[in-house]
N, C-alpha and C positions, 0 to 999 in steps of 0.2 A: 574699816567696815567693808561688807562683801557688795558686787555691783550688786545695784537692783537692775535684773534683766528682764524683769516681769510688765507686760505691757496687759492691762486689765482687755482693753478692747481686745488687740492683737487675741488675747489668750481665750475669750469666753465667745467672740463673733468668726474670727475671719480662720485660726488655728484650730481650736478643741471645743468648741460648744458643746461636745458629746460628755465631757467629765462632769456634770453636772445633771447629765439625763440620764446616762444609765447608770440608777443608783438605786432601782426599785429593790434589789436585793438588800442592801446595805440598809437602807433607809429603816427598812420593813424588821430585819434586826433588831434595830436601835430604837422600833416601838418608845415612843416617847408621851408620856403622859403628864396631864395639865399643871402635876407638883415637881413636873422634873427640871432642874437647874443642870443646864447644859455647858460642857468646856468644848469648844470647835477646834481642835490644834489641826493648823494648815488652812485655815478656811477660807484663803485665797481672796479675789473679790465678792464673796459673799450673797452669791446667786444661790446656791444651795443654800445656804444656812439661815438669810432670811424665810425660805418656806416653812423653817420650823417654828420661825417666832408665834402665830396661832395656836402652835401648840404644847408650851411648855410653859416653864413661868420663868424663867428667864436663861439669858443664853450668854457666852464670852467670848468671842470668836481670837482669836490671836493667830498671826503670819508674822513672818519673818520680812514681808515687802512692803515699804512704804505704800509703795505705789496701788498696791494691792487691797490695802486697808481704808486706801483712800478713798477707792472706789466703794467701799463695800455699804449698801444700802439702810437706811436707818429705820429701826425702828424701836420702840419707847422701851422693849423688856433686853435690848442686846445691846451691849459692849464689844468695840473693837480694840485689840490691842497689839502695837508693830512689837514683835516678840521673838526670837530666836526661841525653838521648842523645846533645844538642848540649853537653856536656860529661862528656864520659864519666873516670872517674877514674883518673889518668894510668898507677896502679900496676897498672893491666889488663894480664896476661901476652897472647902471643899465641894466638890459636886456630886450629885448623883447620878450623869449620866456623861463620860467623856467617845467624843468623834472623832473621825478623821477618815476624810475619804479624798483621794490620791494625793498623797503627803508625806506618807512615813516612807516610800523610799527616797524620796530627798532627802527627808530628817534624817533619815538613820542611815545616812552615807559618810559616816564618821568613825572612830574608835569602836574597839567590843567595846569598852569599859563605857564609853560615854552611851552605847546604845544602852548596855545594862542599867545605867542610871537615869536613864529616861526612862524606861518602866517601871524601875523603882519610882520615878518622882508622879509616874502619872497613878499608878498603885496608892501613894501618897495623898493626891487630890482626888483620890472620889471618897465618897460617904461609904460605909461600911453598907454590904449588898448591893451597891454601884456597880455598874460594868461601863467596861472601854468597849466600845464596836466601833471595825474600823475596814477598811479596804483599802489596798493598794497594790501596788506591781507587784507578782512573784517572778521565783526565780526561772528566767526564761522570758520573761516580759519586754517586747518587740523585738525580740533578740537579731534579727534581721536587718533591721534597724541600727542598732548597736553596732552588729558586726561591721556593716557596710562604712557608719562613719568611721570607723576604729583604719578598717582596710585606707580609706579615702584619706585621712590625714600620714598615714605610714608614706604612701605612695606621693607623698610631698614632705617627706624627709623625716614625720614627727617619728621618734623614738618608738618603736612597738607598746613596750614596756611605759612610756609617758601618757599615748596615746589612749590606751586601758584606763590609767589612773586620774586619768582627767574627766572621765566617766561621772555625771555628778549622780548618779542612782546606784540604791543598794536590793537589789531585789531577793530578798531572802525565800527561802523555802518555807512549806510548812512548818517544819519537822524543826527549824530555829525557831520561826515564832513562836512557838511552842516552848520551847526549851526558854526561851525570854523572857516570856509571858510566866509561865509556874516558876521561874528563878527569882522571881520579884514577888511572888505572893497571888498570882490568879489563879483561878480556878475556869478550864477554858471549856468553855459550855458549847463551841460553835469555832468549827477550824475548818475552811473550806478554800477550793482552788480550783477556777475557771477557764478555762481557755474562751475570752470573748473578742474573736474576730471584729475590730470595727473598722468601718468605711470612716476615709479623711475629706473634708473638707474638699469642694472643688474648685471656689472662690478665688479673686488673685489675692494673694499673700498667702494664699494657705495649701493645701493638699499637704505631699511629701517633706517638699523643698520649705515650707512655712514652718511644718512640726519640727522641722530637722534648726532652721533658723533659732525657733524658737525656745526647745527643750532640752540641745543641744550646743546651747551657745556659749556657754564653759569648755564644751572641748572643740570648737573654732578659734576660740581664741588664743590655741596654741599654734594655729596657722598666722602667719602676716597676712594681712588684714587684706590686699590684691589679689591673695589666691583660695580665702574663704568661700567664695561665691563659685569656684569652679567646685572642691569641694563635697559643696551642696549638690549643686548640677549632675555629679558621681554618681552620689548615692542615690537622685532618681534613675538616672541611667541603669543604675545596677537593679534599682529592685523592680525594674518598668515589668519584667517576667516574671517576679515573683509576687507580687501585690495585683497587679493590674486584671482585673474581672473583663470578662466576653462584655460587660453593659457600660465598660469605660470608667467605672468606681475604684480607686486604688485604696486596696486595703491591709491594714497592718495586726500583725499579731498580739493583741494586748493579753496576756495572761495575770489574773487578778489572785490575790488572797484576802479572805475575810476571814473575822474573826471576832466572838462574842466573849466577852473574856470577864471574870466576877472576884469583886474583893467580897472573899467573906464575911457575914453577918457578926 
């Protein structure tokens, strides 16, 4: 089984509070009405996906982190389920409306063939006229970010070529989602891509060095464990001129894709 690296407080108070706020786009999308039965793939500790329960008739949320699902908020019309998304569990009814908002480049940081079969299987679970809307990293998504760890672990001996692969995000372009999306049977109503600058956390445990701890912590673990924490230290060093604002806010480049996507009637 994979580590659970997911710390619910860690991830929604003191690292990312923001994945859960800016999501008026997405949300707004996924337009969700009083008959609609809702699949949440990715839905993390379930801060966002409780706001839906008022308005749907009932909801599924499913992660792949214990830890994550444990925390996630209860109420009377939602189900949580601990689920790997590239194996979703088979006794899933259908829906009519599937989510996911920053999750599928984790999930889909796997095989073509197992990406291709996750849209086939989510194609599979909506109700005929159902749509998937979803959001997450495109290609280019903190790339700054990325680059610096990838540099920081080289320059302690990690393999170039390992250091890359140990990369746990898949941040695809348009122009594949697309090509993923109609190879499975959508029909894509809504194909867009962001560049939304956001400001990190300034709290202790969080800002740079917290995201990088946190979101990043598959590819530390291919440092020994004594020199992880310098690192970390690197990569703020490095990007202190590239992130850091006149008003002291360090900010990182998150590049987003959505996308409305419809099984036909």
């Amino acid at each position: 089984m994979a580590t659970d690296n997911w710390n619910p407080h860690t991830y929604s108070t003191t690292v990312a509070p923001f994945v859960s706020k800016l999501t008026t786009r997405v949300v707004s999308l996924l337009d969700l009405q009083s008959t609609d039965t809702l699949l949440d793939i990715g839905c993390g500790d379930g801060v966002l996906t409780s706001t839906f329960s008022p308005l749907c008739k009932s909801i599924t949320g499913i992660d792949s982190s214990p830890s994550m699902i444990a925390a996630c908020p209860q109420n009377s019309n939602t189900t949580y389920l601990t689920s790997s998304a590239l194996s979703l569990p088979p006794s899933l009814p259908q829906h009519s409306k599937i989510f996911s908002n920053a999750a599928l480049h984790w999930i889909l940081r796997t095989t073509p063939a197992s990406r291709t079969a996750f849209f086939a299987r989510c194609y599979d679970l909506l109700l005929p006229g159902g749509a998937f809307v979803a959001e997450c990293g495109a290609h280019g998504n903190i790339g700054e970010v990325h680059a610096a760890v990838i540099s920081a672990m080289i320059h302690r001996g990690v393999d170039a070529k390992r250091a890359r692969e140990s990369a746990p995000w898949w941040f695809g372009s348009e122009r594949e989602f697309r090509t993923l999306l109609e190879d499975a049977g959508f029909v894509v109503e809504v194909l867009e891509t962001e560049l939304r600058q956001t400001e990190l956390t300034t709290g202790e445990g969080g800002g740079i060095k917290g995201w990088v701890r946190l979101f990043a912590a598959e590819m530390l673990e291919c440092l020994p464990v004594d020199e992880r924490e310098g690192a970390v230290e690197e990569v703020e060093n490095v990007l202190e001129s590239v992130g850091r604002r006149q008003d002291g806010g360090m900010w990182v480049n998150y590049i987003r894709v959505r996308f409305v996507a419809r099984k036909p009637e």
